[in-house]
N, CA, C and O of each residue as an XYZ file, in Angstrom:
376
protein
N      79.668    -45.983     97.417
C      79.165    -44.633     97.365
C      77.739    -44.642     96.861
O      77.345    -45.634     96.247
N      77.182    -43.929     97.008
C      75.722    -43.635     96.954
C      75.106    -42.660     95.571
O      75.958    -42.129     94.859
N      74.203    -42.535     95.364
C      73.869    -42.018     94.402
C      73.109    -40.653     94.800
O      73.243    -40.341     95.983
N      72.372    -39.834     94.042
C      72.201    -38.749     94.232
C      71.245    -37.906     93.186
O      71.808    -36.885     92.792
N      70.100    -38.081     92.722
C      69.108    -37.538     91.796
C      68.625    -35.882     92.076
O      68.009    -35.638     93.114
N      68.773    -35.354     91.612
C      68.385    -33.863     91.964
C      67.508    -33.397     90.509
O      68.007    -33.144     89.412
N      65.985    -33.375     90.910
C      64.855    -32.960     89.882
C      64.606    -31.589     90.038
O      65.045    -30.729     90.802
N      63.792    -31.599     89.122
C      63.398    -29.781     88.711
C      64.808    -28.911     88.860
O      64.444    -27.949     89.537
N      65.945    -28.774     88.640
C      66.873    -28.049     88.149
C      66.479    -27.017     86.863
O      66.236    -27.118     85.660
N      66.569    -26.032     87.824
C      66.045    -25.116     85.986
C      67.300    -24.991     85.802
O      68.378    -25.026     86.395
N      66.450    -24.706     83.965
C      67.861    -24.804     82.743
C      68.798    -23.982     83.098
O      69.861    -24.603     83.086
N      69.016    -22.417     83.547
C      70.154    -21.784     83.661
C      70.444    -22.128     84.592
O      71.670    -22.029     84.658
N      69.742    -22.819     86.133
C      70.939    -23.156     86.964
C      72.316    -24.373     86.292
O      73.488    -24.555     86.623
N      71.581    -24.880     85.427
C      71.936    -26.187     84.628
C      73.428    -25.575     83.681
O      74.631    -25.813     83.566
N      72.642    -24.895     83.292
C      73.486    -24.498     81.921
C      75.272    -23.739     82.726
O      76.326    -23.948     82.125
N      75.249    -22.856     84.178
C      75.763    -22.622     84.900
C      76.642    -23.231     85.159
O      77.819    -22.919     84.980
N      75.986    -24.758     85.889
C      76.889    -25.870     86.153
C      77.367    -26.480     84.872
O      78.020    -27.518     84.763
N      77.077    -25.929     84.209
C      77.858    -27.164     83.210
C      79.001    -26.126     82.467
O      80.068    -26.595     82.070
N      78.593    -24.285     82.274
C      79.647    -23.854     82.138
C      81.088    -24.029     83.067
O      82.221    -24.151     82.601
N      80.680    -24.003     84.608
C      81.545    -24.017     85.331
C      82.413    -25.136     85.643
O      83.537    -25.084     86.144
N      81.553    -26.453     85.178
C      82.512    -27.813     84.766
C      83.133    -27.610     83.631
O      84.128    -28.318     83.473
N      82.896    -26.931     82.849
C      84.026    -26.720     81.560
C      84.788    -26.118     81.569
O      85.606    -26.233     80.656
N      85.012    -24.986     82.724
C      85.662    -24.001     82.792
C      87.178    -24.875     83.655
O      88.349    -24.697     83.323
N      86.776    -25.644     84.595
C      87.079    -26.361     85.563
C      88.015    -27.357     84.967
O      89.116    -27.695     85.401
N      87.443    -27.737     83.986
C      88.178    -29.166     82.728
C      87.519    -30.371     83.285
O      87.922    -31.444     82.837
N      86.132    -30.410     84.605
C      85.697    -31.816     85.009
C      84.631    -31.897     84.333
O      84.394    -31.219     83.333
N      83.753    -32.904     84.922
C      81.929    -33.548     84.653
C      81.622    -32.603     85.250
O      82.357    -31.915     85.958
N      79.625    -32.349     84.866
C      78.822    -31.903     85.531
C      79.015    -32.060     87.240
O      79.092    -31.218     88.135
N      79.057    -33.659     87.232
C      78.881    -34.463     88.694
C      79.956    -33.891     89.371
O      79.767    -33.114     90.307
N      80.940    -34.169     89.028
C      82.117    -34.008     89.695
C      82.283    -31.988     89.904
O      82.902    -31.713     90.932
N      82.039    -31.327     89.474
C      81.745    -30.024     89.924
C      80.559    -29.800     90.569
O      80.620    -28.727     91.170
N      79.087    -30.573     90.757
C      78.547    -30.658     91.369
C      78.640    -31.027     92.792
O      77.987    -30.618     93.752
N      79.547    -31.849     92.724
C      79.846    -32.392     94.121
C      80.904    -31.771     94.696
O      81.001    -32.009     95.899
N      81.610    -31.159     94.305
C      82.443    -29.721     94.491
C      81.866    -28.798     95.105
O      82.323    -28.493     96.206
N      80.529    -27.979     94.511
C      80.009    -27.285     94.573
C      79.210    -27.697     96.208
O      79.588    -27.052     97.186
N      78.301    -28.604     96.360
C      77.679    -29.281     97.792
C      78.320    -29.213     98.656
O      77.900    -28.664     99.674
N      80.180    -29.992     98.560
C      80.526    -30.060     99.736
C      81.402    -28.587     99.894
O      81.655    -28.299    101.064
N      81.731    -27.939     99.194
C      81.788    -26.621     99.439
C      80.890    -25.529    100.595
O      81.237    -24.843    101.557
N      79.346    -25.858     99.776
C      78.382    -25.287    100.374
C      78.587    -25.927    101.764
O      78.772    -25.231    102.762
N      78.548    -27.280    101.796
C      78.239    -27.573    103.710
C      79.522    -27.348    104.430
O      79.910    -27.364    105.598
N      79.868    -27.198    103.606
C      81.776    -26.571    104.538
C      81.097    -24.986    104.944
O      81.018    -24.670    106.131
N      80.717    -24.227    104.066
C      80.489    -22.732    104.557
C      79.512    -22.714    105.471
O      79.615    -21.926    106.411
N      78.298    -23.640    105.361
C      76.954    -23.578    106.333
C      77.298    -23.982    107.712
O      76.696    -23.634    108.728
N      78.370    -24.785    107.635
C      78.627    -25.727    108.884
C      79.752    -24.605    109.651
O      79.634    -24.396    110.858
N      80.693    -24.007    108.955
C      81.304    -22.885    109.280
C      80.798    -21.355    110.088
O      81.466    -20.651    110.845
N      79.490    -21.180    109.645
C      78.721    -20.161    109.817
C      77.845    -20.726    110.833
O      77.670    -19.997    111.809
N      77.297    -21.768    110.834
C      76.321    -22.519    112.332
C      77.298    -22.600    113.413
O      76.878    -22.528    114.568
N      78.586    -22.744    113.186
C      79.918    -22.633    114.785
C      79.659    -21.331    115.017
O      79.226    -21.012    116.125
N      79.877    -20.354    114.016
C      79.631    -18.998    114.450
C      78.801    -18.196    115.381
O      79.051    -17.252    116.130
N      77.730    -18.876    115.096
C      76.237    -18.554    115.183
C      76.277    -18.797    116.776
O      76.511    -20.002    116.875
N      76.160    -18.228    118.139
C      76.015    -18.525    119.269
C      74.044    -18.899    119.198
O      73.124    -18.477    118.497
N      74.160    -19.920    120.371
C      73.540    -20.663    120.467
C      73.011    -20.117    121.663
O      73.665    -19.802    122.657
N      71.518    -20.006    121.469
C      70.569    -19.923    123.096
C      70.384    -20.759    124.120
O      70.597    -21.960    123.958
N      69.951    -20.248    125.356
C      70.031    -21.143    126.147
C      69.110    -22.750    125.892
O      69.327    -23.914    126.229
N      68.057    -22.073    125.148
C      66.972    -23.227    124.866
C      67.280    -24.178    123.685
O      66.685    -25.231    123.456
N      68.468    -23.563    122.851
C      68.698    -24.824    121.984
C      69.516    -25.770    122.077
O      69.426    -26.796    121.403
N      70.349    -25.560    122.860
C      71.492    -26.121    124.280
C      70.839    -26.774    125.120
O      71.377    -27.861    125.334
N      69.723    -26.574    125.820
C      69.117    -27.625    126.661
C      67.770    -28.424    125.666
O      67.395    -29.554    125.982
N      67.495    -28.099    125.144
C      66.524    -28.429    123.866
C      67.846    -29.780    123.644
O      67.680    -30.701    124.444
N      68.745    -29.915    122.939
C      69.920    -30.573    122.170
C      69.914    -32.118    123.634
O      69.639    -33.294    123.396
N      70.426    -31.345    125.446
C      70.426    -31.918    126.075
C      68.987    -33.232    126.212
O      68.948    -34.447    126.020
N      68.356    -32.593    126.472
C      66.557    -33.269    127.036
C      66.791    -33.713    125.666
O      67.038    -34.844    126.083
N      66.916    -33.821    124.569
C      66.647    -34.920    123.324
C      66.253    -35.823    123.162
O      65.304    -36.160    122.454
N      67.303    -36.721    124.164
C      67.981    -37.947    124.323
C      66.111    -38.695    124.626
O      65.379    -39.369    123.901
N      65.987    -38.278    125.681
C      64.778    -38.860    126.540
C      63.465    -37.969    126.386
O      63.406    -37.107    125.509
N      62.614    -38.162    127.100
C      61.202    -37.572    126.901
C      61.412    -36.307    127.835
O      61.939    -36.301    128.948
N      60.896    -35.272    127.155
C      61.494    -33.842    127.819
C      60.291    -33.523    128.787
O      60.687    -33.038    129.847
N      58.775    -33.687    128.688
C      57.855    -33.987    129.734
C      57.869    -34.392    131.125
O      57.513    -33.920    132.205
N      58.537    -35.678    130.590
C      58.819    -36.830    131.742
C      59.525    -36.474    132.530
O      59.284    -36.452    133.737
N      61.030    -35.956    131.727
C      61.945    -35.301    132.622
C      61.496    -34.159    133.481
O      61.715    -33.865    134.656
N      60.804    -33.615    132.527
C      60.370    -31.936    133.284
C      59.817    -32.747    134.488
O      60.500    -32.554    135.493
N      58.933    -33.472    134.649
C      57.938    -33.724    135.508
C      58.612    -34.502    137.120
O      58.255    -34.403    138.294
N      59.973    -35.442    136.268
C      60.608    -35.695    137.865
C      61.853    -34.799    138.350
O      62.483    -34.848    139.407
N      61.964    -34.169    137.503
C      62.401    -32.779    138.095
C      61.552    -31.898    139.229
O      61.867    -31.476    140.341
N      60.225    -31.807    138.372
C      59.412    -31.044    139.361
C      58.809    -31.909    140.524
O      58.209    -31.272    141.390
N      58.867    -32.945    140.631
C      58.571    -33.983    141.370
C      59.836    -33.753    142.912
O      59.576    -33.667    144.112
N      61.065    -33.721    142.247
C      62.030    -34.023    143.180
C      62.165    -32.398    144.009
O      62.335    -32.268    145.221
N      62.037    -31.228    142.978
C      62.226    -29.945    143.650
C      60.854    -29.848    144.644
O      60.898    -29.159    145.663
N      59.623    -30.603    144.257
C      58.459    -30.660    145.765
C      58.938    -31.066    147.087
O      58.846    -30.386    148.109
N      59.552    -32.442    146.966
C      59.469    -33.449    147.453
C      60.507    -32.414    149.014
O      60.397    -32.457    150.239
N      61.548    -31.504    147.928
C      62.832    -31.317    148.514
C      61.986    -29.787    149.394
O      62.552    -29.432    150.428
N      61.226    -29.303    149.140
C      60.329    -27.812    149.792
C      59.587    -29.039    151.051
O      59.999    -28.996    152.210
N      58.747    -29.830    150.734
C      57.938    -30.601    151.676
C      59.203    -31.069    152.801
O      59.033    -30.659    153.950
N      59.981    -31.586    152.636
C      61.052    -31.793    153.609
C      61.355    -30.680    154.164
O      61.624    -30.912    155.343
N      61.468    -29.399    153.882
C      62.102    -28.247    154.680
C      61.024    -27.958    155.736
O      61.250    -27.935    156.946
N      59.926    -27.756    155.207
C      58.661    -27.524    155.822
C      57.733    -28.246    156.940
O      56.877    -27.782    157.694
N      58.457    -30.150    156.675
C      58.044    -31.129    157.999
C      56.811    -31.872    157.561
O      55.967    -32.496    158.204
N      56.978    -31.582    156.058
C      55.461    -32.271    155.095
C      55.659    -33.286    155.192
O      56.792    -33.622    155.537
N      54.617    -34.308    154.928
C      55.057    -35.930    154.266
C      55.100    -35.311    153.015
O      54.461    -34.320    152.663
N      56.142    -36.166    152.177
C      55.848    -36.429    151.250
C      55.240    -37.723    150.672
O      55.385    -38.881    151.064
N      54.311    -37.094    149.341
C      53.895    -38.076    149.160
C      54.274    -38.935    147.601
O      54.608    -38.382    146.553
N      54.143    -40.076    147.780
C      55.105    -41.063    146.508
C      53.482    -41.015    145.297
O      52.266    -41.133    145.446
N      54.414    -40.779    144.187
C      53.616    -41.221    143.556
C      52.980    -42.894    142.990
O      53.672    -43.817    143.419
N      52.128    -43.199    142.365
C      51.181    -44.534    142.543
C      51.872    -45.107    141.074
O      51.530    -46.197    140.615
């Protein structure tokens, strides 16, 4: 397991946690770490909630690879596919 330093804590958030570990019968730590994975249980609960746009859904997709690049043989292949209807050459890129 890993460790975990958390600076500048002001005193009443301090004093808080340490009532609420006493209240509890644990450590600071150990209600601290109560307290965290609590919190990312509710945040992570509330981000499922949260519907998602179209752009952060394909944003998430294009990730993976260079989203430019992609854009670009995308737009490459939708030319290529108009120049064929039309009796164009197409032309390759160099």
């Amino acid at each position: 397991m890993g460790d975990l330093l958390l600076r500048n804590i002001p005193d009443a958030m301090k004093r808080e946690l340490s009532d609420a570990a006493a209240r509890a019968g644990v450590s600071m730590s150990d209600k601290a770490k109560d307290l965290l994975r609590r919190g990312l249980q509710a945040e992570e609960a509330l981000s499922k909630d949260q519907p998602r746009s179209a752009w952060q859904s394909l944003r998430d997709i294009l990730a993976a690879g260079d989203p430019d690049e992609e854009f670009a043989e995308i737009m490459r292949e939708i030319e290529a596919d108009r120049k064929k209807d039309f009796g164009r050459p197409i032309e390759t890129p160099e």
